[in-house]
C-alpha positions, 0 to 999 in steps of 0.5 A: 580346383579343390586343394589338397588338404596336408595331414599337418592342418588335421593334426594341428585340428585333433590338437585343437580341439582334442576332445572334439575329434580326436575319437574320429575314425581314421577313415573320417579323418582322411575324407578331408584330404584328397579333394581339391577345391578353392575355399573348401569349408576346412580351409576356414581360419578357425575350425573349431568354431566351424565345426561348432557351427556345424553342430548348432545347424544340425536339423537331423532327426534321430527318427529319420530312416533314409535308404540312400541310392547306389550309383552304378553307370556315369556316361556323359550327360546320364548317370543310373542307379538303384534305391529300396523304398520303405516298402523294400522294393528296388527303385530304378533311378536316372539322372539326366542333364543337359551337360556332361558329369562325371562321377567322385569315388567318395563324398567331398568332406564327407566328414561333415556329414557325421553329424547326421543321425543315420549313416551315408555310405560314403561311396560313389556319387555323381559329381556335377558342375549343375551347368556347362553354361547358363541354363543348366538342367538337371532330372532326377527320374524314378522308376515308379512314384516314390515318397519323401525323396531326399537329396544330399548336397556336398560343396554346393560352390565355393569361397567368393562363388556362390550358386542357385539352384531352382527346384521344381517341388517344395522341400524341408531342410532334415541337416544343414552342414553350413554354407547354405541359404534357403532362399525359399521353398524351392531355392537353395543357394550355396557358398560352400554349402553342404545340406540335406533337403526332402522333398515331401509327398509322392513323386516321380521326378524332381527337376533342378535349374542353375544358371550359375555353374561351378567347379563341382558338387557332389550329390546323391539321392535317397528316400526317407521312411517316415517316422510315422504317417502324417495325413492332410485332409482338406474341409469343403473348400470356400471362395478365396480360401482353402482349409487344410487340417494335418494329422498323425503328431502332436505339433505342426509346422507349416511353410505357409498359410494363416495359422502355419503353428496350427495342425487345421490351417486357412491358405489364401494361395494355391500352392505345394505346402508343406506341414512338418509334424512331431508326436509324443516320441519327438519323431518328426515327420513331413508331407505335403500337398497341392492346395488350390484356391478358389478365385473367382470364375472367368467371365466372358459374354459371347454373341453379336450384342448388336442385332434386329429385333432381338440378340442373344447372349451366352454368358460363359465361365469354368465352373459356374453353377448357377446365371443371373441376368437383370433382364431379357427371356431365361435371366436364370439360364448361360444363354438369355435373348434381349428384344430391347436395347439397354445395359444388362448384367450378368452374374455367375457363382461356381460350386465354391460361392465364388461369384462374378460379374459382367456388365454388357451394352445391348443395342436392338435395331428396328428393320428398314426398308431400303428403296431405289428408283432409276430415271433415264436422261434422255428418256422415251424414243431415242435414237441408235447410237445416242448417249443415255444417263441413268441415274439411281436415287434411293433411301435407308441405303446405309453409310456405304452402299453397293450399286450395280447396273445391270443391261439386260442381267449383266452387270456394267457399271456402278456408282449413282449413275451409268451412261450407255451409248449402244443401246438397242431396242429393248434392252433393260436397264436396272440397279442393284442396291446393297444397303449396310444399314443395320437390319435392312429388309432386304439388304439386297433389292433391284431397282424398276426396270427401263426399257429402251425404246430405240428407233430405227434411223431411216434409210436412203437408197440410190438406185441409178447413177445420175449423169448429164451426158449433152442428151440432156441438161438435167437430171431428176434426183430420186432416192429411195427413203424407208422410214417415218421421215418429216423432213428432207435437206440437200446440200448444196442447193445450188443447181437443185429445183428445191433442196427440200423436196425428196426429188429435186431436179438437178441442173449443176454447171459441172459435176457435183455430190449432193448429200441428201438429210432426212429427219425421222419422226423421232428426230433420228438423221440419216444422210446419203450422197448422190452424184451428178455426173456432167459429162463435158466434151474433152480437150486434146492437146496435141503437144507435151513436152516430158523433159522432166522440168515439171510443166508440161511431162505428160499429156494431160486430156482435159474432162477424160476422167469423167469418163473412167471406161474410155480407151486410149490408145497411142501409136506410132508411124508404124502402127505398132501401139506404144500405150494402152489405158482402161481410163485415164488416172495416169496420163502418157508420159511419153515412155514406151517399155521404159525407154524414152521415145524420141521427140516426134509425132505420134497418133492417137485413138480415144474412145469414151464409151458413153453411147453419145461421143464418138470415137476421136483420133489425131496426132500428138507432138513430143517435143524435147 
């Protein structure tokens, strides 16, 4: 806080430096009470020497008229008001901030302002603390483009608390009432500083930033009528530098450049710079202006710099009048086309002569012509079901090459080679070879096309069953074979005429399956099993004893099952058929509805109905 200066320290001041003082204003002389704030500039040991300081700092021109702002509305984070401009229009002005402010009825030592040459009305302004936190923000707005905006500054920190405030324009300093450092053209920092700060040329807003905050400052805002008008004309600009030539005075001050004494300077930067000029009546007056200098272009070179047989390259640069390239078609134009392989330089000047260069690396390549070629392992006729493996050779295929088989259109595999195992009769085979090396033509081709050539296998066919039934004691083997055959094998050639032949005479002891080979012209085997049937009389035993021990529980008929549409039927003394069978897979276990029959004799009816062996009947015995 602020503290209270007591009357007493005014009068020991006046007594002080009587001679200085004493013909204040009582009002002037009261501003210095009523404020609060620690290390307020009239708590100094020596006000004296103070006050002195004071007027040796005072930059004030007796010419500067400044029409200064009336604040009407403070709420929260806005504040509004009105300023006349030099042309006595009504200029509508905010303040917004990104932190709440508050308003002070009076100027915090408003006395130290009446060394200024043009009164301040000492009356309501905004009191700020420039930041709640870090990252203060401050926008003054004006309602229409106005001229030589000004700002006062009173109590801009304090004692052991100093403050920065960052500006968004460029300003000149019209009084310093001390406290004050000027950083630079667009900072200002405060130790209890007090000032007033213009900012030259025409404008709709000023913006002000501060990471430091404080206790509080008081500010308002007002516009400055130039003395005299102060013109700044700019002769044809060069690269690398910018001359200005100010007018309107008889000497200059510049905040910048080559000759800042000199009403025509040279600026080697762009930047807002600012000419304070004086005429013949010690008036001064400021303006300023945007310099921009020329720097050289941007150069970038667009295009595939790699191509086949000719590339194209575009050279591009912001304002760039005129291209000069050391070779290729249009060396005079942004785009050129190069047909041969080598460095190449561009380089492009804009309006300013400002020149830049670009070296680029062109590589032509010369078209190649990829080949594939596929061969089949085996190859020719085959045989349905056989493995084929094809493998794909080829050149100019590039460092990373895509194969893809296809069977008839569709792809099935990739890689160098590709087995198939179902093939058909004429299916094809082919290759698709992707090549990546450069300026292949084409990049995509297929390989020759294979045609498999699958043989039909022979077949073999048995069209009666072959029996030896005692009418006979062999039987002829006669198949029925379709197909270009060479050769015939039976096994086993035991009981066989000739193993060899496609129709053996067949003599086995007993019944036997013999499988018949047949070799095609092309090699293609086909097989088929023939059976003999022997047909041996059956053997009937006439006991069995189903006890459960595992020899002997069922009635085994020895040959039955040679004879699969035989009947069996078993009865009893009564008659009454205790088991019937179509065949004989399962022998009688002497069970009859489930139930164990009782050890005795029983008889039986056997019918093998094969047109030779007669019905067989007699008796079986279950013993228990």
């Amino acid at each position: 806080m602020k503290p209270k200066k007591i009357r007493s320290g005014l009068l020991i001041l006046c007594s002080f430096l009587s001679l200085v003082f004493c013909f204040f204003r009582p009002q002037d002389r009261l501003a210095i009470t009523g404020k609060e704030k620690p290390g307020a500039f009239q708590q100094k040991g020596d006000p004296s020497f103070s006050i002195k300081n004071k007027l040796l700092k005072n930059n004030a021109d007796p010419c500067d008229i400044i029409n200064w702002a009336t604040w009407s509305k403070f709420t929260g984070s806005n504040a509004t008001g009105t300023i006349t401009d030099g042309n006595g229009n009504s200029v509508n002005i905010s303040m917004s901030s990104n932190f709440d402010f508050t308003s002070t009825p009076t100027i915090y030592n408003y006395w130290l302002f009446n060394y200024y040459s043009t009164a301040i009305p000492n009356q309501t302004v905004p009191k700020t603390t420039w930041a709640a936190g870090n990252g203060g923000a401050t926008t003054m707005t004006f309602s229409h483009t106005v001229t030589n905006p000004v700002l006062l500054i009173a109590s801009l920190g304090q004692a052991g608390q100093r403050v920065t405030l960052g500006l968004s324009l460029p300003y000149v300093v019209l009084y310093d009432g001390g406290g004050m450092t000027y950083d630079n053209s667009t900072t200002i920092t405060g130790e209890e500083g007090y000032a007033i700060i213009m900012f030259p040329g025409d404008f709709t807003s000023v913006f002000i930033s501060s990471s430091t905050p404080e206790d509080y400052t008081n500010i308002t805002w007002g516009l400055n009528q130039p003395a005299f008008p102060v013109n700044i004309t700019e002769t044809a600009p060069i690269c690398g530098s910018t001359t200005e030539t100010a007018s309107g005075g008889v000497s200059y001050s510049w905040n910048g450049g080559d000759n800042p004494s000199s009403a025509t300077n040279t600026f080697q930067h762009s930047g807002r710079y600012i000419v304070t000029v004086k005429d013949a009546g010690g008036c001064s007056a400021s303006a300023s202006k945007q310099v921009d200098v020329h720097a050289a272009p941007t150069l970038t070179v667009k295009g595939n710099l790699t191509g086949c047989g000719s590339v194209t390259a575009t050279a591009v640069a912001d304002g760039a009048v005129s291209y000069q390239w050391d070779g290729g078609d249009t060396p005079n134009s942004a785009g050129n086309t190069f047909h041969t392989s080598g460095k190449y330089t561009v380089i492009v000047t804009d309006a300013y002569k400002c020149r830049a260069s670009l070296p680029i690396n062109v590589i032509i390549n010369q078209p190649v012509t990829p080949t594939i070629n596929i061969t089949a392992s085996p190859s020719g006729q085959i045989c349905p079901g056989v493995p084929v493996t094809y493998t794909a050779s080829f050149s100019n295929k590039g460092g990373s090459p895509e194969l893809n088989w296809l069977k008839n259109g569709t792809p099935v595999g990739e890689g160098t080679t590709y087995t198939a195992t179902d093939l058909a009769n004429g299916d094809k085979i082919e290759c698709a070879l992707t090549s990546y090396v450069p300026c292949a033509v084409p990049a995509t081709l297929n390989s020759n096309s294979i045609i498999a050539d699958v043989k039909a296998l022979p077949t073999i066919t048995f069209p009666q069953k072959f029996v030896i039934d005692g009418r006979s004691s062999s039987v002829q083997l006669d198949p029925v074979i379709s197909g270009d055959v060479t050769s015939y094998l039976w096994t086993p050639a035991e009981g066989l005429s000739n193993p060899n032949i496609p129709n053996p005479i067949a003599n086995p002891a007993s019944t036997t399956d013999y499988t018949l080979t047949v070799i095609s012209a092309t090699g293609c085997p086909t097989m088929a099993i023939a059976r003999v049937l022997v047909l041996k009389d059956i053997i009937i035993p006439n006991t069995f004893t189903p006890n459960g021990d595992g020899i002997n529980d069922t009635w085994e008929i020895t040959n039955l099952v040679d004879f699969p549409k035989a009947t069996i039927d078993i009865y009893n003394r009564y008659g009454i058929n205790l088991y019937h069978s179509v065949g004989y897979t399962r022998p009688w276990d002497g069970v009859y509805n489930g139930k164990k029959l009782p050890a005795g004799t029983y008889y039986y009816l056997i019918n093998l109905k094969d047109q030779v062996h007669s019905v067989k009947s007699g008796w079986v015995a279950i013993l228990r």
